[in-house]
N, C-alpha and C positions, 0 to 999 in steps of 0.2 A: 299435571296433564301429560299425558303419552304423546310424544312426537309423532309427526303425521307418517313418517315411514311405519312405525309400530302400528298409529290406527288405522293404517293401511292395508294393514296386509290382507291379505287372503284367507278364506277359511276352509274353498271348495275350489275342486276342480274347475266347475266353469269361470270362478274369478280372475284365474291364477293366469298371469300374463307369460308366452313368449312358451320356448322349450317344445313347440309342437310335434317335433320328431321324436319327442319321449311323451308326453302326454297328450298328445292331440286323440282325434278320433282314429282307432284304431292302432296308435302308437303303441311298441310295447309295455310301457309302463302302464297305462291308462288301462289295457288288457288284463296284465297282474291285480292291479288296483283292484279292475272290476271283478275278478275271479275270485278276491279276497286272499289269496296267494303271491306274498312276496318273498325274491328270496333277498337276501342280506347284497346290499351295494351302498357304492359308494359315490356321490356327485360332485366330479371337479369342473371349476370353472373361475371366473373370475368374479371380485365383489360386486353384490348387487342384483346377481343375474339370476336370485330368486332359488338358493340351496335351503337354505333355514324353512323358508317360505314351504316349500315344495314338501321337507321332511316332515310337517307338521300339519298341512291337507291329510297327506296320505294315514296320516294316523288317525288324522280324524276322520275320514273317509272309510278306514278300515274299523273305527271303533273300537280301535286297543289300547290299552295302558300304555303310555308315554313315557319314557324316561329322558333327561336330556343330561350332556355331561361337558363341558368345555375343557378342552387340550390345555387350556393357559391356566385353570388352576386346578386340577383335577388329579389326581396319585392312584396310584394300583390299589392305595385302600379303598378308593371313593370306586373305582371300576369295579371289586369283588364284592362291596356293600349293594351295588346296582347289581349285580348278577343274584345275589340273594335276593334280592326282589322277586327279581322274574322268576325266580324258582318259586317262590312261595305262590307268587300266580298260578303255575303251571298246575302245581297241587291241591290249589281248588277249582282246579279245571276251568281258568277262566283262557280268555285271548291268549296269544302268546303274543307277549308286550315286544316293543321297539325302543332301539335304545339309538338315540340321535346323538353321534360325538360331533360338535364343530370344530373346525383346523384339527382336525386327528393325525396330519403331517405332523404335529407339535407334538404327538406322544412320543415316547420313548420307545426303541424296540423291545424293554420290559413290559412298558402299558399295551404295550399291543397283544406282547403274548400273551398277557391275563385274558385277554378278550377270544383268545380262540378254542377254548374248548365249550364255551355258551355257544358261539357261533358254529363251531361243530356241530354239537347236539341240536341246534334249537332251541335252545334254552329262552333266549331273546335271536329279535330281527336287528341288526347293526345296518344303521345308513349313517355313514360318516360322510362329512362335506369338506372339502379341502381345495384351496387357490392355487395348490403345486400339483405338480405330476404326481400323480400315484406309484406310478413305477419306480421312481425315486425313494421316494417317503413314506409309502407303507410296506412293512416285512413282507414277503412273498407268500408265506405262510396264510398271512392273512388276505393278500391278494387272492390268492387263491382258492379262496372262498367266499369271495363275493362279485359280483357283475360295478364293472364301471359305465358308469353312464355321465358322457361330457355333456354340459352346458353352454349353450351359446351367448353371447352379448345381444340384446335385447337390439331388434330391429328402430328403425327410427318412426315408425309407424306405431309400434308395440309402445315405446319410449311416450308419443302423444296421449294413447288411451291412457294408462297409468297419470299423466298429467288430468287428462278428461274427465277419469272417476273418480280422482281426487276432487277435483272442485264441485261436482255433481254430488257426490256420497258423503263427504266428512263436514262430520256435522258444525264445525266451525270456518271452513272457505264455503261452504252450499248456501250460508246466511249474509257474504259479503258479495259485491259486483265487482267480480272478476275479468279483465277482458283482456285475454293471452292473444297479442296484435302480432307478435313474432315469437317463435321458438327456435329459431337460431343458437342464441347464444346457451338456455337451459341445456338444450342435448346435448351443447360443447363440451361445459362445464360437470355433466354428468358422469359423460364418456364413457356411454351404455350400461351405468350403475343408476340401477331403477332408485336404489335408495339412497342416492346421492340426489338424484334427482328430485327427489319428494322433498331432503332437505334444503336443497336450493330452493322448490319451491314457498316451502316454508320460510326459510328468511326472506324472501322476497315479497311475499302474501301480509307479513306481520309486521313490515315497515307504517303500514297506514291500513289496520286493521278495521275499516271502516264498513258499514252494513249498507249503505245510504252512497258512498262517493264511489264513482266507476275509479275501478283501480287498474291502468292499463300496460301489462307488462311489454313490455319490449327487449331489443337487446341491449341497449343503453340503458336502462334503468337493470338487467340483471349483472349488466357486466361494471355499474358502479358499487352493486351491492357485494358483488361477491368477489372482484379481482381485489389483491391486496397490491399495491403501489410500492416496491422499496426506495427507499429515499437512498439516491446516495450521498456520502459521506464526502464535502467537500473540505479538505482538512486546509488549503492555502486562498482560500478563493476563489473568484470567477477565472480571474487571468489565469489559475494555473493551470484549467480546461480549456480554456481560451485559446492559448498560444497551443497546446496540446493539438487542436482542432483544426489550427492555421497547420502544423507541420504536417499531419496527417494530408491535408486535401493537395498542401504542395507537393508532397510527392505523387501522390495521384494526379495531380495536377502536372506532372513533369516535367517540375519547374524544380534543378538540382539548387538553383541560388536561393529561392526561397526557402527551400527545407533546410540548407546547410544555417539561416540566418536564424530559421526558429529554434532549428536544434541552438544553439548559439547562444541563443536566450533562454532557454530552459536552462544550458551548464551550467550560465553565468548567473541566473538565479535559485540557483543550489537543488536543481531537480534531481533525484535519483536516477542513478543508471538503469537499476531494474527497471523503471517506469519507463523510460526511454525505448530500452531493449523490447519491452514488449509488446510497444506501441507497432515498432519495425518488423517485429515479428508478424501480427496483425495485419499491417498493411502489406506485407509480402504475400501472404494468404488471400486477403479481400480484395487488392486493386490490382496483383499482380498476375498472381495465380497461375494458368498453365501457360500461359504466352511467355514465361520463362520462371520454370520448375523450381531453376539453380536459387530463386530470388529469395525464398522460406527457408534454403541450406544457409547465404550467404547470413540471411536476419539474425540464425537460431544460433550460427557460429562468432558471427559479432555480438548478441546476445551475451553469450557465454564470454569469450574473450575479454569483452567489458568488463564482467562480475570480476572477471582474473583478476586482471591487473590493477583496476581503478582507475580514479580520476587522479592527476588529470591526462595519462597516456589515453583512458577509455577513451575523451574528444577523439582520437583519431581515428580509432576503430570504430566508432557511432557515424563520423563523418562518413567512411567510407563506405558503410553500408547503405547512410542515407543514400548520397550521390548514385550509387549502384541501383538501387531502389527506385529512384526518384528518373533517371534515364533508362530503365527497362522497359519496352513494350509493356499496355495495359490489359486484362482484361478481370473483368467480376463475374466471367459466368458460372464457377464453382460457386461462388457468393451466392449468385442468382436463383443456381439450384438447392442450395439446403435452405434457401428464406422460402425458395416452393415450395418442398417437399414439407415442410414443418407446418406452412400454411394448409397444408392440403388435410395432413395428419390430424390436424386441430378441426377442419373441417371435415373428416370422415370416421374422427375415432380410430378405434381398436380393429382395422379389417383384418379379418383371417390368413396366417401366413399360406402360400397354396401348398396342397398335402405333398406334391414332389418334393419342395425342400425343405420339408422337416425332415429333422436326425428323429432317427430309430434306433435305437441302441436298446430297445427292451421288444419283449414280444406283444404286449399286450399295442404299441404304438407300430409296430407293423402292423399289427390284426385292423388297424385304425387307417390301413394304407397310410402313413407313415412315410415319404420316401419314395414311394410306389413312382416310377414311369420318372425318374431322374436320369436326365442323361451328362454325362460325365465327360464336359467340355474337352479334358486332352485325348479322350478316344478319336475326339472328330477329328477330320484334315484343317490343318492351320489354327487349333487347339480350341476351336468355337463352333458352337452348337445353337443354330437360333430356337430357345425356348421361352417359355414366360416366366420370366421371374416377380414380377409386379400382384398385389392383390386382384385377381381378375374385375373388382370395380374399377382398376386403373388402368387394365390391359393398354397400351401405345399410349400411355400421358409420359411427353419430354420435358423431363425438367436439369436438364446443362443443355445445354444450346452453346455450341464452339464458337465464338466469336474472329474478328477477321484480322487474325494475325500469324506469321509463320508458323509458331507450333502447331495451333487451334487447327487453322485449316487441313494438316496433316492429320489430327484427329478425326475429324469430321469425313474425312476421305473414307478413313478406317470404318464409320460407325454408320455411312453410307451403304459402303461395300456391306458391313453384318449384318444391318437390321433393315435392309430395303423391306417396304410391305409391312413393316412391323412398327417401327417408330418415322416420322415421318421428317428426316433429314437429307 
């Protein structure tokens, strides 16, 4: 049996999900399509977002002979063998065929040049699909003779239908009672790959593949199906976590006698230095953080130092940095904001980076506005320039928040004074 993404797919333009700026109504492609006149391009984008899909409508739409070729195992024989083809078409005056390469990034700059005097001529239509820049990864030569057309990540709307006509259309979820109570966690795990998503939905669907029992998906049942759990590898026991757990919270806790007492206990029960070192290092980062900078130099230099010399000199330099550590000012809101932003990322996907700050370094990604309306922070007075750096779905979301301590406040002064009107500090 064919996986559900396979009997999924599309066969026509109106199935075909997402991409409306290339085949919508009155989109250029849709235009071409309809004219029966396409010229040779190429569709980058990321997995899922419906390039195979898309290549293989239009062929069928157009009614020409199909060829298809894959980058991963495919040699300049198998491309000159395919070009005989379309010649032989041509000559009985049929279609002039299309020739579908997937990841054509993977061909060689040999493979590619075989392909340009068909594409010259006409010989064959080349719609290559690729997850990398073009600009990059395919020879200029051939660039040059074909239009790119980029593909976007499937809206969260777009993401639902495709979920919708799945249970409604194939012919093995349309005969069980399906009842999707949350899609939260599916588009998480998708992360705007329609065909990730069909197959989550598919494992999810075939746990209790029943025609007769309501089967009611949620995000708890998708995220026990589909999250993989790593065990960790407890090689000494509970206590060697244990005490680990007690040192860590005393120095956050800063409390110097209690961290000096676990550290104490670890040496004397034969813990590694490294393990030590790096716990310190950690906890300089997470509890310390910018209410004293120096606290990650002191960890990473006592870190080191320790490796030097050994035990048992290390005790003094581990002590030292606890105690350092463990009497510094506290604060976690560096901590605070990469547990947000990761949070946020998992909850919105792959948003678009904005067109100012992508690098341009080819022309065809200027022609893309590329770069376009960047403005170049040391021109300004005082080396800052309030622009938007965030995906515009996130325009003024704070995520560090300076906390109420010498340094931090001096921050905060700073991010006051730049971003008044913009973030809301």
């Amino acid at each position: 049996m064919k996986p559900l993404a396979e009997r999924m797919r599309p066969t026509s333009l109106d199935d075909y999900v997402g991409q409306k700026h290339l085949v919508g109504e009155g989109a250029v492609l849709r235009q071409a399509i309809t004219s029966g006149h396409i010229p040779s391009f190429i569709l980058w984008g990321q997995p899922g977002v419906g390039k195979t899909t898309l290549a293989s409508v239009i062929a069928s739409q157009l009614d020409r002979p199909f060829f298809t070729l894959s980058a991963i195992n495919s040699g300049v024989k198998d491309i000159r063998e395919t070009i005989a083809k379309a010649e032989k078409q041509r000559f009985f005056d049929r279609p002039n065929p299309v020739l579908f390469i997937d990841e054509i990034h993977r061909f060689s700059k040999s493979q590619q040049d075989a392909l340009l005097g068909a594409v010259e001529k006409g010989t064959l239509t080349l719609i290559g699909a690729t997850t990398e820049n073009p600009s990059f990864e395919v020879i200029p030569a051939l660039l040059s003779r074909c239009q790119i057309y980029t593909l976007q990540p499937l809206e969260k709307e777009e993401l639902i239908g495709v979920v919708n006509r799945a249970l409604a259309k194939d012919i093995f979820l349309r005969k069980q009672s399906i009842d999707i109570q949350e899609y939260d966690a599916l588009l998480r795990y998708a992360g705007g790959d329609a065909r990730k998503l069909l197959n989550i939905l598919e494992l999810v669907t075939s746990s209790n593949p029943s025609e007769t029992d309501s089967q009611p998906i949620t995000n708890t049942r998708v995220q026990e199906m589909v999250q993989q759990n790593n065990l960790r590898y407890d090689k000494t026991g509970d206590q060697h976590y244990d005490i680990a757990s007690a040192f860590i919270k005393s120095i956050r806790g800063s409390d110097p006698n209690a961290a000096v007492y676990w550290l104490a206990r670890m040496i004397e029960g034969g813990e590694e230095v490294s393990f030590i070192g790096r716990r310190l290092v950690i906890s300089a980062a997470e509890d310390i953080g910018l209410a004293n900078p120096n606290a990650l130099l002191m960890a990473q230099t006592a870190f080191s130092a320790a490796l030097a010399v050994g035990l048992p000199e290390a005790r003094i330099i581990l002590s030292q940095a606890t105690v350092y550590l463990a009497t510094s000012p506290k604060s976690n809101a560096t901590y605070q904001a990469i547990n947000k932003a990761q949070a946020i990322v998992r909850e919105t996907g792959n948003l678009p980076v904005p067109l100012h700050l992508r690098n341009a370094p080819t022309k065809l990604m200027k022609e893309l506005d590329y770069g376009a309306d960047y403005q170049y922070a040391h021109d300004y007075p005082g080396n800052f320039v309030a622009q938007p750096h965030l995906p515009e779905k996130l325009k003024g979301q704070t995520l560090y928040q300076p906390q109420n301590n010498a340094t931090e406040r001096k921050i905060l002064d700073r991010l006051k004074d730049w971003w008044k009107g913009i973030y809301p500090y």
